[in-house]
C-alpha positions as CSV (number, residue, x, y, z in Angstrom):
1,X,169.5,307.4,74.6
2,X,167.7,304.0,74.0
3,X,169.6,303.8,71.0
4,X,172.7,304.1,72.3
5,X,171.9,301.1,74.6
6,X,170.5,298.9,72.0
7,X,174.0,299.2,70.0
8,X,175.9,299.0,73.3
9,X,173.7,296.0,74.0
10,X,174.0,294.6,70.0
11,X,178.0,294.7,70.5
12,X,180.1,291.9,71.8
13,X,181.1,293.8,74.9
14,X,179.1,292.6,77.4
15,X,179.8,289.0,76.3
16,X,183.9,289.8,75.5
17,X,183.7,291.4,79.3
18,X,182.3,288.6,81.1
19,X,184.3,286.3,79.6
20,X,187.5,288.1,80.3
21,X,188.7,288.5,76.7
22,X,188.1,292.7,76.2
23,X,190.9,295.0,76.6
24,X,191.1,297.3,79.6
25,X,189.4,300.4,77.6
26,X,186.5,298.0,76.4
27,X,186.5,296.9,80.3
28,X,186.0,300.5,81.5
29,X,183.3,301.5,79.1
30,X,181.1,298.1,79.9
31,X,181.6,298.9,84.0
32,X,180.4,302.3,83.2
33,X,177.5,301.2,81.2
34,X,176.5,298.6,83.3
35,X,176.8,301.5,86.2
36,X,175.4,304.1,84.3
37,X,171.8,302.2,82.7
38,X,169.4,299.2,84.6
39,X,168.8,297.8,80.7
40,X,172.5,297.1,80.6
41,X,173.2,296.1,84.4
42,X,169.8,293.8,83.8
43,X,171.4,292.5,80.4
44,X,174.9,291.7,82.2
45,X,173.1,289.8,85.1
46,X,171.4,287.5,83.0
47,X,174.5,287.1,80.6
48,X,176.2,286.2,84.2
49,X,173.4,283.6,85.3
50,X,173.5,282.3,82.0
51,X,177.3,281.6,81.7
52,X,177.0,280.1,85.5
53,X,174.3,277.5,84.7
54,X,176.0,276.9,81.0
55,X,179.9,276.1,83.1
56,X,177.4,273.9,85.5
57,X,176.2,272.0,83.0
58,X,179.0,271.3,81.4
59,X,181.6,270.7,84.5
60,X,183.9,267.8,84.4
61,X,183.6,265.9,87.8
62,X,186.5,265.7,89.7
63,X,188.0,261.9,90.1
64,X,187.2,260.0,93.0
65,X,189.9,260.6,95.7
66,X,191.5,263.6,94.5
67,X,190.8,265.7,97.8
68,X,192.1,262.9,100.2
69,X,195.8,263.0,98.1
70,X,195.9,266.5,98.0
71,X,195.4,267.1,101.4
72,X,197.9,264.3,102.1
73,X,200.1,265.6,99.9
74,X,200.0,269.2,102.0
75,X,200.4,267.2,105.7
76,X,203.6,265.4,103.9
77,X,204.9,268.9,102.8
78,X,204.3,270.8,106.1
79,X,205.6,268.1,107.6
80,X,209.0,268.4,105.6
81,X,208.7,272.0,106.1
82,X,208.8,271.7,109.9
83,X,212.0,269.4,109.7
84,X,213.6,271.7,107.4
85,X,213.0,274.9,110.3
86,X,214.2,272.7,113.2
87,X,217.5,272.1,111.0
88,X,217.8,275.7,110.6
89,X,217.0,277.1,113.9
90,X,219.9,274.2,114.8
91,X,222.2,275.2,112.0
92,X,221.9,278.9,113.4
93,X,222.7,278.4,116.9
94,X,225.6,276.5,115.8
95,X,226.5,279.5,113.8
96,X,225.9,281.7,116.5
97,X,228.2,279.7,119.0
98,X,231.3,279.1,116.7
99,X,230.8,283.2,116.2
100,X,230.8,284.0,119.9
101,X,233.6,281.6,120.5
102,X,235.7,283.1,117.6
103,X,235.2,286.1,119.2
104,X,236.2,285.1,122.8
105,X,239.2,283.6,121.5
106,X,240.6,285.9,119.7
């Protein structure tokens, strides 16, 4: 059984998995080792901290200001958004009038 693990563990698949890149039958078989054996799950949670603290290290900070834009940008949007609803709701009680009237009238 150890050897089993120790190929599992010498394969690419644990690596492939966590970075997203196996296919969905190399997916299943790493979820049930990592399920199945502590060696693996223990191997997997160390390949995770690992990646973590790597993408840390190497992040790209974000520019200064970017957060204040976006959220301006939003407030602009929802702010078009609500104009855009009050010219419906108008545009559908019109409708709803010229409808009643056609109807009364003929």
């Amino acid at each position: 059984m150890k050897e089993k693990i120790k190929q599992f563990l010498d394969t690419d698949l644990l690596e492939n998995y966590l970075l997203g890149t196996t296919t969905e039958l190399e997916s299943l078989k790493v979820e049930q080792y990592i399920a199945m054996y502590p060696e693996v799950r223990e191997a997997y949670n160390e390949l995770q901290e690992s990646l973590e603290i790597f993408a840390k290290l190497h992040a790209i900070k974000s520019p200064e200001g970017l957060k204040e834009k976006i959220t301006a940008r939003i407030k602009s949007e929802r702010a078009g958004r609500k104009k855009f609803f009050r010219f419906a709701i108008a545009a559908s009680i019109v409708a709803m009038i010229f409808a009643g009237s056609s109807y009364f009238f003929s």
